[in-house]
N, C-alpha and C positions, 0 to 999 in steps of 0.2 A: 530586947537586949540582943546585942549582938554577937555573934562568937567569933574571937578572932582564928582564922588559918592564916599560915604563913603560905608565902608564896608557892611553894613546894608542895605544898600538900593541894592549893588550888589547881596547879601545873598535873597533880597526879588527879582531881576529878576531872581533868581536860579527856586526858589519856581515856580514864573509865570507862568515859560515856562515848568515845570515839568505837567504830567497829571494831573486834578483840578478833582478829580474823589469822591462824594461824598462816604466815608463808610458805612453807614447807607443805605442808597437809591440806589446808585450806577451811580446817575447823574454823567455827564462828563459834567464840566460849561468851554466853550472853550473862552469865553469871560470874566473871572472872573479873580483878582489879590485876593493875598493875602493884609489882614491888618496888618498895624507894630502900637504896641502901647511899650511903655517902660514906667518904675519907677523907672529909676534911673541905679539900679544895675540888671534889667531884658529888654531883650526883648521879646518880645513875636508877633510871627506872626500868625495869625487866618484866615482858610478861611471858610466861613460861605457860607452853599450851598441853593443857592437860591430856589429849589424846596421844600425840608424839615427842613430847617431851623439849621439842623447841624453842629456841629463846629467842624474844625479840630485845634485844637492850637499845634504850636511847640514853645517852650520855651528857649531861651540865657540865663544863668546867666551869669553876668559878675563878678570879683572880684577875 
């Protein structure tokens, strides 16, 4: 049986399993996910690097 993900959530084990490699600092967080937050007509995925507190946002519009 299969379980359904929405697209969104597939999109965010894209992110996961890509290098989580912070920009600013150059941490590699091998343990870390990305966050999904939306309003509506945006997604937005964020991963925020636990050493320097860093965000990387990438952003969906929808519409």
């Amino acid at each position: 049986m299969s379980t359904y993900r929405s697209p969104f959530e597939r999109l965010r084990e894209k992110f996961d399993e890509s290098e989580m490699r912070c920009p600013a600092c150059g941490y590699v967080d091998t343990d870390g996910s990305w966050r999904v937050t939306t309003t509506g007509d945006r997604v937005r995925y964020q991963f925020i690097c636990p050493t320097c507190d860093a965000v990387e946002t990438r952003e969906l519009r929808l519409g």
